[in-house]
KOLMARMAR-746382 format. One record per residue (C-alpha): x, y, z; residue in three letters. Coordinates in steps of 0.1 Angstrom, whole numbers, plus 5000, padded with zeros to 4 digits. Layout:
<sites>
X: X&Y: Y&Z: Z&aa: ALA
...
</sites>
This chain:
<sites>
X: 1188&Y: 2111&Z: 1365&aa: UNK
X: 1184&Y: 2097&Z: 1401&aa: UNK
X: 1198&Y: 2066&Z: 1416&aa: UNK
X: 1173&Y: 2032&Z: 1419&aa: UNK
X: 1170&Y: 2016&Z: 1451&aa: UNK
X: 1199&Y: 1990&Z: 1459&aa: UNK
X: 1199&Y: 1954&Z: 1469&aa: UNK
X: 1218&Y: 1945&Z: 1504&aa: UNK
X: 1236&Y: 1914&Z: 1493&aa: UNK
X: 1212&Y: 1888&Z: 1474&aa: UNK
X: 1182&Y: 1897&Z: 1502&aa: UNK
X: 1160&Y: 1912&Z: 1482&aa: UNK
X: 1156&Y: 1940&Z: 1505&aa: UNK
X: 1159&Y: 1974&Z: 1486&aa: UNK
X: 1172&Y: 2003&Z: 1500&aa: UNK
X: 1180&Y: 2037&Z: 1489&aa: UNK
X: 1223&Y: 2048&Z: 1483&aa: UNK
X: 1219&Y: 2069&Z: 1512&aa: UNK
X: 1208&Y: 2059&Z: 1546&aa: UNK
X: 1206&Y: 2087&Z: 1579&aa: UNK
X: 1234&Y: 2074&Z: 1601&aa: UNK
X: 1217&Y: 2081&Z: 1633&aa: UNK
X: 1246&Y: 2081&Z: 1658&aa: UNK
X: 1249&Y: 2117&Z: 1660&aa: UNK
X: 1214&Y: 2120&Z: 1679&aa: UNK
X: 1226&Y: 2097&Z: 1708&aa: UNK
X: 1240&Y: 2133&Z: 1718&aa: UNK
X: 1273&Y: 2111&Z: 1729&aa: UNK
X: 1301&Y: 2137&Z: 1709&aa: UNK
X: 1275&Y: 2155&Z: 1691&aa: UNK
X: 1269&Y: 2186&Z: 1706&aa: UNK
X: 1234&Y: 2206&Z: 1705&aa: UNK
X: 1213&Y: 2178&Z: 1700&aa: UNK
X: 1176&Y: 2175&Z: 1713&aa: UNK
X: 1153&Y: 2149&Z: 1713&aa: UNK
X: 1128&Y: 2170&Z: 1693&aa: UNK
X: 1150&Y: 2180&Z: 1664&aa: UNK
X: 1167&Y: 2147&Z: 1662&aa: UNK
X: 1128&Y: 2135&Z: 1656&aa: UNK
X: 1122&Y: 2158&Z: 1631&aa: UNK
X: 1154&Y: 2145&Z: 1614&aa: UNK
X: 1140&Y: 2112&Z: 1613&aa: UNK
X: 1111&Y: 2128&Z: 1597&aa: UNK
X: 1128&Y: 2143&Z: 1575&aa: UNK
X: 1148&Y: 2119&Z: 1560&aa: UNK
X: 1116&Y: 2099&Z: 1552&aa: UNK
X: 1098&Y: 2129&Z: 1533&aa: UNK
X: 1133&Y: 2130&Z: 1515&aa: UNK
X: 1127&Y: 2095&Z: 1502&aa: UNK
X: 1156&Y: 2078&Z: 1521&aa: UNK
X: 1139&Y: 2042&Z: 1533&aa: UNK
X: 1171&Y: 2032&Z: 1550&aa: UNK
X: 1184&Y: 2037&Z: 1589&aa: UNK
X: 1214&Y: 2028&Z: 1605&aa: UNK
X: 1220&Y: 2024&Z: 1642&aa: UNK
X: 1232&Y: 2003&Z: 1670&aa: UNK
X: 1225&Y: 1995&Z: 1704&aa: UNK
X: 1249&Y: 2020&Z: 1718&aa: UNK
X: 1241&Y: 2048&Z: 1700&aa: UNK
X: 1235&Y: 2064&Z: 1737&aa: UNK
X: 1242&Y: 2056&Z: 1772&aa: UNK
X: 1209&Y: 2036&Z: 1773&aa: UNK
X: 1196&Y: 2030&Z: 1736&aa: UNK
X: 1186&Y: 2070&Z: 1729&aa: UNK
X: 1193&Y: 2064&Z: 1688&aa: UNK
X: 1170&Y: 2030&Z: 1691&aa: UNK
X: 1143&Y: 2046&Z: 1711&aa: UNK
X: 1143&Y: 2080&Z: 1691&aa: UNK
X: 1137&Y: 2055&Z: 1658&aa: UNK
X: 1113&Y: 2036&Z: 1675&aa: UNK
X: 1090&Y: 2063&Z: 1682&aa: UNK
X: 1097&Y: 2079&Z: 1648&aa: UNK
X: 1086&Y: 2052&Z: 1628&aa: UNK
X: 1053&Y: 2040&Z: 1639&aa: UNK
X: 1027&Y: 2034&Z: 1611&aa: UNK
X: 1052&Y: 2031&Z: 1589&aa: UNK
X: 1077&Y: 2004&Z: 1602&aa: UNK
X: 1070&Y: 1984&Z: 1566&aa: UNK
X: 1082&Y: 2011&Z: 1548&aa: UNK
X: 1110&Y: 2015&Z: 1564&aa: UNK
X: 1147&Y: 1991&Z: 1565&aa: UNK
X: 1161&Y: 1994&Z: 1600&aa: UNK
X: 1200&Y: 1984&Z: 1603&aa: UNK
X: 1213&Y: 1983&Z: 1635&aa: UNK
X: 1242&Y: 1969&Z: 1660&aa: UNK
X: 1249&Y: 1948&Z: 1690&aa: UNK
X: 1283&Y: 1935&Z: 1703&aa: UNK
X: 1294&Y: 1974&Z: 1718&aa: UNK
X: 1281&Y: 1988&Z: 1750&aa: UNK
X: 1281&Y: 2014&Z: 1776&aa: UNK
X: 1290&Y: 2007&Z: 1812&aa: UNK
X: 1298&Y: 2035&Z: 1835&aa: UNK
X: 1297&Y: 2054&Z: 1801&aa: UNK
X: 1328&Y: 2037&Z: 1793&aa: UNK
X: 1326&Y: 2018&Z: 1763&aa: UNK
X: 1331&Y: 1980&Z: 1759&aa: UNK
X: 1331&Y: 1953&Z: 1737&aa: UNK
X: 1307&Y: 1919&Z: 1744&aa: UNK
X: 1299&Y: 1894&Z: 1716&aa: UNK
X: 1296&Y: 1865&Z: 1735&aa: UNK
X: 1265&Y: 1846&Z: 1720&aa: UNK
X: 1244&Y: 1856&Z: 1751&aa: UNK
X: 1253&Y: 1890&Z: 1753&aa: UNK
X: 1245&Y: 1892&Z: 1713&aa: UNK
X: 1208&Y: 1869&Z: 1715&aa: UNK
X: 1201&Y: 1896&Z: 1750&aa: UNK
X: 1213&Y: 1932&Z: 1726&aa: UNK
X: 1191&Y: 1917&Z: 1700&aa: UNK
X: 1156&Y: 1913&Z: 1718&aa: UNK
X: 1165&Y: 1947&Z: 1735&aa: UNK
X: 1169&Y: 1961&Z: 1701&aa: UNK
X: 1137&Y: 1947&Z: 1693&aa: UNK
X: 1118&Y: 1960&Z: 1724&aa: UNK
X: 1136&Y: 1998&Z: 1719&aa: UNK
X: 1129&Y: 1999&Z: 1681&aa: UNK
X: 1090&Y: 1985&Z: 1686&aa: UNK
X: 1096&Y: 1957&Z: 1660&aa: UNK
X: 1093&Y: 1920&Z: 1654&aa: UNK
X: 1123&Y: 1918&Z: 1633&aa: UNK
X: 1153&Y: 1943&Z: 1622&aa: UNK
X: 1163&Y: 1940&Z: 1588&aa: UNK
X: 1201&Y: 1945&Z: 1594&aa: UNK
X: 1224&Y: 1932&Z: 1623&aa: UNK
X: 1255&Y: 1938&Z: 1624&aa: UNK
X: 1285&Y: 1927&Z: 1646&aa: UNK
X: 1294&Y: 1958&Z: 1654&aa: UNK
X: 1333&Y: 1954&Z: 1663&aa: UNK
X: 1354&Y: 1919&Z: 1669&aa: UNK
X: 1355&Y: 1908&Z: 1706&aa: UNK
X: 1387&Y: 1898&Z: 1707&aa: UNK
X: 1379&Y: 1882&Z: 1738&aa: UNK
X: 1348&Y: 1855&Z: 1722&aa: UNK
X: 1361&Y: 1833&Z: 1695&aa: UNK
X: 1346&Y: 1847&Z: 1658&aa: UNK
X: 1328&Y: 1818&Z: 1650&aa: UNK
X: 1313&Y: 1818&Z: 1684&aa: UNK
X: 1298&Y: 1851&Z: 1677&aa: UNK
X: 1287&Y: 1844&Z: 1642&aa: UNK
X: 1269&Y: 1813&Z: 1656&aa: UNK
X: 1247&Y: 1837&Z: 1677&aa: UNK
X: 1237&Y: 1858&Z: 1648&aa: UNK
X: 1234&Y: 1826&Z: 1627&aa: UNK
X: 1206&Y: 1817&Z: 1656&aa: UNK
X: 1190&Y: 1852&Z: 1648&aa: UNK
X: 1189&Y: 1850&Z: 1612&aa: UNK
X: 1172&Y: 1813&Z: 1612&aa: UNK
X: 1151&Y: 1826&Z: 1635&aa: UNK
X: 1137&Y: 1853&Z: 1618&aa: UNK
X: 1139&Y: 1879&Z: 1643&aa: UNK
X: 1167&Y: 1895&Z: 1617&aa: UNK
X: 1161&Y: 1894&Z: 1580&aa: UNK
X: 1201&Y: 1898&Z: 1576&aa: UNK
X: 1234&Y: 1896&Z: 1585&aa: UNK
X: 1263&Y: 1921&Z: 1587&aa: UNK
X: 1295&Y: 1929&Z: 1604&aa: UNK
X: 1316&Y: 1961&Z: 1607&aa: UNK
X: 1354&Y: 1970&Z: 1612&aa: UNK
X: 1363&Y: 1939&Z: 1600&aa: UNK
X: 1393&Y: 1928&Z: 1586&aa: UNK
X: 1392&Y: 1905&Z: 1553&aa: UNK
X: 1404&Y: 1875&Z: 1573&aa: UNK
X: 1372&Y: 1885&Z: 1600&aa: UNK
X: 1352&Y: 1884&Z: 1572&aa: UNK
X: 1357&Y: 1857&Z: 1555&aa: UNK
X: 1356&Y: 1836&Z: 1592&aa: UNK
X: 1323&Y: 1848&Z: 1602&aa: UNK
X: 1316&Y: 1848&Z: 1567&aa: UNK
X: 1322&Y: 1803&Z: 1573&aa: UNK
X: 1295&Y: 1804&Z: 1599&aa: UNK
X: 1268&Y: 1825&Z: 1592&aa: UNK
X: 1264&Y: 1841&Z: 1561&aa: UNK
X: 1268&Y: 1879&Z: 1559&aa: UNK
X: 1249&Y: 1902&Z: 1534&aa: UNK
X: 1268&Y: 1933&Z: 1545&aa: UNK
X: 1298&Y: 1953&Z: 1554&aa: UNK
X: 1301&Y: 1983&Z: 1572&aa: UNK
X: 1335&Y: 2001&Z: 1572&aa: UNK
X: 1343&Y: 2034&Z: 1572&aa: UNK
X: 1352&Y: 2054&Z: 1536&aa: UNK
X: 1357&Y: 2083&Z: 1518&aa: UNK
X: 1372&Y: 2104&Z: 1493&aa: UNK
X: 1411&Y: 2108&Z: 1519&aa: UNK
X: 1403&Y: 2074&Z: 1537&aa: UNK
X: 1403&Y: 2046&Z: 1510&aa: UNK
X: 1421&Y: 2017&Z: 1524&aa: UNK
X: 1391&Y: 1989&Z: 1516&aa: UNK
X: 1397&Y: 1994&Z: 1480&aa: UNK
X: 1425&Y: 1971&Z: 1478&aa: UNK
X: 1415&Y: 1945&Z: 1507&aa: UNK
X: 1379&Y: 1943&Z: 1519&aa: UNK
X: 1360&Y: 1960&Z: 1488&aa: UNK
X: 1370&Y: 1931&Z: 1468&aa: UNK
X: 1360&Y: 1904&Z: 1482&aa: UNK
X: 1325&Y: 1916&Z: 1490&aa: UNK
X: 1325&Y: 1922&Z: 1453&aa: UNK
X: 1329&Y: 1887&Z: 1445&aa: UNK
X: 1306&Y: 1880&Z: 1474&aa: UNK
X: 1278&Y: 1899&Z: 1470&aa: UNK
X: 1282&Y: 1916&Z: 1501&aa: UNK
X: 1268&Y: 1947&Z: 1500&aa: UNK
X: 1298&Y: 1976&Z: 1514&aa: UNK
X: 1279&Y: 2001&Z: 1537&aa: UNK
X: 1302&Y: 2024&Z: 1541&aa: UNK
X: 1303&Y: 2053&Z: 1569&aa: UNK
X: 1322&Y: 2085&Z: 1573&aa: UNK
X: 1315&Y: 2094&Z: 1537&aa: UNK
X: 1318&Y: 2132&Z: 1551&aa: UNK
X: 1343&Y: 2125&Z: 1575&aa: UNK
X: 1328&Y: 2138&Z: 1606&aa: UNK
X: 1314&Y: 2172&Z: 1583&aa: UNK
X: 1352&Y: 2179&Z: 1572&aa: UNK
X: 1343&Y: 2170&Z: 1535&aa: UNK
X: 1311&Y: 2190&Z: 1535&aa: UNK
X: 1330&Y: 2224&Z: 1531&aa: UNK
X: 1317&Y: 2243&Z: 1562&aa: UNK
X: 1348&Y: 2242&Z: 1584&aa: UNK
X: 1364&Y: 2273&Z: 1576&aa: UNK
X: 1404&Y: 2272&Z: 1582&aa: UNK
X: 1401&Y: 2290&Z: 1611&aa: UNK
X: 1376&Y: 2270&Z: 1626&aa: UNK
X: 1375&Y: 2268&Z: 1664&aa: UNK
X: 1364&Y: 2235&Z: 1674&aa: UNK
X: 1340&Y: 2236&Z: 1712&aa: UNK
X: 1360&Y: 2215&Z: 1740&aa: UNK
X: 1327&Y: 2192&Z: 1737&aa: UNK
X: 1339&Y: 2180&Z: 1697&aa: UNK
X: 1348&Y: 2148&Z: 1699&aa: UNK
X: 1363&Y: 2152&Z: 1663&aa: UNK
X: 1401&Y: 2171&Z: 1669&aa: UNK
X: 1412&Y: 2139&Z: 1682&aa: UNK
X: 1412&Y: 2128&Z: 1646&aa: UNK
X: 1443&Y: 2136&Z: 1626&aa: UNK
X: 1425&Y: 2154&Z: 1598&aa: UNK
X: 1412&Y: 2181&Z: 1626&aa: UNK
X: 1444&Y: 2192&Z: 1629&aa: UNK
X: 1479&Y: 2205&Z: 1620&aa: UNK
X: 1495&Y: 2202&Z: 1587&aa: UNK
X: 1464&Y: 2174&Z: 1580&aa: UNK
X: 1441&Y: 2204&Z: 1586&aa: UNK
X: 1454&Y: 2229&Z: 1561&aa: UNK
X: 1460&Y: 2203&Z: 1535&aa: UNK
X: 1424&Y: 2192&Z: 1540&aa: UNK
X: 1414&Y: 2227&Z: 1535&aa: UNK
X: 1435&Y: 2229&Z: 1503&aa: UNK
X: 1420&Y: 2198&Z: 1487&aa: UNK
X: 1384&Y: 2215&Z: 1492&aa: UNK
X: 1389&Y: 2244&Z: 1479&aa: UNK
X: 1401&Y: 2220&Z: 1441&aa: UNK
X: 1364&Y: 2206&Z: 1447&aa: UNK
X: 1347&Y: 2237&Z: 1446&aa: UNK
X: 1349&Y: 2243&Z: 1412&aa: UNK
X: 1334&Y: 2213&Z: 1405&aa: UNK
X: 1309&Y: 2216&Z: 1426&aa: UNK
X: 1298&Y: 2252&Z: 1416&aa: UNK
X: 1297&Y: 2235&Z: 1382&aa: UNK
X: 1275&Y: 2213&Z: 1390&aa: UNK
X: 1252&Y: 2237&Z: 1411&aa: UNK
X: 1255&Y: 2213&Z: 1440&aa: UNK
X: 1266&Y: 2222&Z: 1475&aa: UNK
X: 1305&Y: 2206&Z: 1485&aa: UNK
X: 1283&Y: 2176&Z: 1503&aa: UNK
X: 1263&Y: 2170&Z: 1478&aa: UNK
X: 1292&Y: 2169&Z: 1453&aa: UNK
X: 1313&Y: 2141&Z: 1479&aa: UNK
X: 1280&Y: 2115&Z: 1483&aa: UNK
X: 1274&Y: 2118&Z: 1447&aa: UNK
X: 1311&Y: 2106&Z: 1440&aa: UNK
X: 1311&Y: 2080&Z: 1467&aa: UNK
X: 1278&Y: 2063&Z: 1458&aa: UNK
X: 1289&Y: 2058&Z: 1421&aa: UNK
X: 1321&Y: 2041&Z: 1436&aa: UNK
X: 1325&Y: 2006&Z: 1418&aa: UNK
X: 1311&Y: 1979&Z: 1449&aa: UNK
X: 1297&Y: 2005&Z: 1472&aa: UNK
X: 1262&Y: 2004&Z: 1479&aa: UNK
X: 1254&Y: 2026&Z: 1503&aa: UNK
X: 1267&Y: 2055&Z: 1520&aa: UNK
X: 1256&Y: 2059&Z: 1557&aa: UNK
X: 1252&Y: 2101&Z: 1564&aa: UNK
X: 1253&Y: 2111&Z: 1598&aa: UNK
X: 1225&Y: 2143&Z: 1607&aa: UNK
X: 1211&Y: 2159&Z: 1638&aa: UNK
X: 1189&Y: 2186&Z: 1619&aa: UNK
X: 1162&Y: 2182&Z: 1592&aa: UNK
X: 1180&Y: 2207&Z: 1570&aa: UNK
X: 1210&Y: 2183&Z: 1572&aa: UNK
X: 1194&Y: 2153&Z: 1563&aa: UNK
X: 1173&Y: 2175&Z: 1534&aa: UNK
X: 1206&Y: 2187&Z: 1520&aa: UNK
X: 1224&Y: 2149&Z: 1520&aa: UNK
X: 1192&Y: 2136&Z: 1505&aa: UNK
X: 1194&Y: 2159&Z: 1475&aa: UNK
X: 1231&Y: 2145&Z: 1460&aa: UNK
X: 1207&Y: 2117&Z: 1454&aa: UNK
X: 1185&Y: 2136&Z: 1421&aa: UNK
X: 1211&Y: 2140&Z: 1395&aa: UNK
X: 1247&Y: 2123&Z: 1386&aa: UNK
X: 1280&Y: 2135&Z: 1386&aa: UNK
X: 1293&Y: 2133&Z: 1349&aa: UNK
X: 1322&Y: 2108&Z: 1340&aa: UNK
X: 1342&Y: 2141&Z: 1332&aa: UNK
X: 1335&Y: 2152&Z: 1367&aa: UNK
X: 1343&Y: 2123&Z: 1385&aa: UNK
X: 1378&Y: 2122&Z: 1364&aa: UNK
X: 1386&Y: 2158&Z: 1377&aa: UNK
X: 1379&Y: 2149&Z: 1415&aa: UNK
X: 1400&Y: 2119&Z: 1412&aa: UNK
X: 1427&Y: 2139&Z: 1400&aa: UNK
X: 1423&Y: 2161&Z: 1431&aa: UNK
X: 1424&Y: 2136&Z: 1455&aa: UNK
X: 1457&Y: 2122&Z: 1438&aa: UNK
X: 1474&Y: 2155&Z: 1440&aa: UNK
X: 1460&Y: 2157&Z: 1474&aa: UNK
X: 1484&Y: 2127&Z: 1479&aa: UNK
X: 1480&Y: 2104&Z: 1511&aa: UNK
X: 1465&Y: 2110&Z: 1548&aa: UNK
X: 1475&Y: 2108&Z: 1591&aa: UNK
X: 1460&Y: 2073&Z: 1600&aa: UNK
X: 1424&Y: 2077&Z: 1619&aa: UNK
X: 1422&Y: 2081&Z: 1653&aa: UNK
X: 1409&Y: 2047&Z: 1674&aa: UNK
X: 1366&Y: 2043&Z: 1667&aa: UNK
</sites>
């Protein structure tokens, strides 16, 4: 059985449980990334059957990820739902955040001019401003959306109080936080609310930067260039435990005749109020491998048995700052 395209919010707009995260080909803490592979990623997440792309106006120094898309999807923009980002930018290549309305309305029409489209169909607030009142922001993106130039509204790392504000002023079909099986904390704040919303929870990090995939053996040694040992599970104790806790999915996994991945997007996507599950990829056989957890269903007895894994696995190290 495979999974039927989803609904962001009450749009209308259908997309498919898995979308191609497309930060890791702005090459920014990626490593080995070329223009002409991260193309044929694009590529070949649509002759997977994903419809559904997620980036942001600084996904690169000077809108690589935007650009990349652009160019991919010619011919075939209306078969496509592009998500992306403004509020976050690169100066120096120091990051900053900007959602003041102008800086917001400026992002938007060069997301427009980067992406070769008349409209996106997602845009997110990618990060509070905690120097531009909320409701100034969402008034921007209020603009937008009665404008037409975006078909819908989201917001990301938000708390539930930043949601429900913006939420006042311009209403939001979406939610982007991060989640996965060790980092669960929307469950008992955010998750719920969008529930009763209708807010569709787009959630990144499903794989946790490629720790949940499986293919980091324990003695893995990470290349000065990874931006991902700055992140508690990378390391120490957190490392080995993390180790441990794959090698109880395995099993499962080998039951199912899935790769570890596959196994972790499977669970995730049939978690009550999630809707999509954002998969970062820099190499068509990624993307290929992702798209494949979305052809059969993990079995309620499955799903019991990797719960009861990620109990005994017992809690995690905070994340390190986005």
């Amino acid at each position: 059985m495979t999974f039927p395209l989803r609904e962001i919010g009450r749009t209308g707009i259908l997309v498919t449980p898995l979308a191609m995260g497309c930060w890791p080909i702005a090459g920014i803490t990626s490593i080995d990334v070329s223009e002409s592979q991260s193309l044929a990623t694009i590529d070949a997440a649509i002759d997977s059957g994903l419809n559904f792309f997620d980036t942001a106006y600084c996904y690169g120094y000077d809108g690589e990820s935007e650009r990349m898309i652009g160019q991919a999807i010619r011919g075939r923009r209306n078969q496509l739902v592009i998500a992306t980002k403004g509020g976050i930018h690169y100066e120096n290549r120091i990051q900053g955040k900007d959602a003041r309305p102008e800086t917001i309305l400026r992002e938007c029409e060069e997301s427009l001019q980067r992406l070769g489209t008349d409209w996106i169909d997602l845009y997110y607030l990618h990060a509070p401003d905690p120097k531009t009142p909320l409701v100034e922001s969402a008034g921007a993106f209020k603009m937008l959306l009665d404008s037409g130039k975006v078909r819908s509204v989201g917001v990301s790392n938000f708390r539930l109080d930043q949601l429900i504000e913006f939420h006042s002023v311009c209403p939001i079909s979406a939610f982007q936080p991060h989640y996965n099986m060790l980092q669960r904390e929307i469950e008992a704040s955010q998750l719920p609310w969008c529930m009763a919303e209708q807010v569709s929870a787009m959630i990144y990090w499903p794989l946790m930067k490629g720790l949940l995939a499986g293919k980091l053996q324990r003695n893995h040694q990470f290349d000065p260039k990874d931006g991902r040992p700055k992140y508690p599970m990378f390391s120490g104790d957190e490392w080995h435990k993390n180790q441990d806790f794959l090698d109880q999915l395995r099993p499962i996994a080998a039951e199912c005749q899935t790769t570890l991945a596959q196994l972790v997007l499977n669970w995730t996507i049939q978690r009550p109020g999630i809707t999509v599950a954002l998969c970062g990829a820099k190499r068509p056989e990624q993307i290929r491998e992702n798209a494949a957890a979305l052809t059969w269903r993990l079995t309620a007895a499955q799903i019991q048995k990797i719960d009861e894994a990620i109990t005994a696995r017992g809690p995690v190290a905070s994340r390190a700052a986005v």
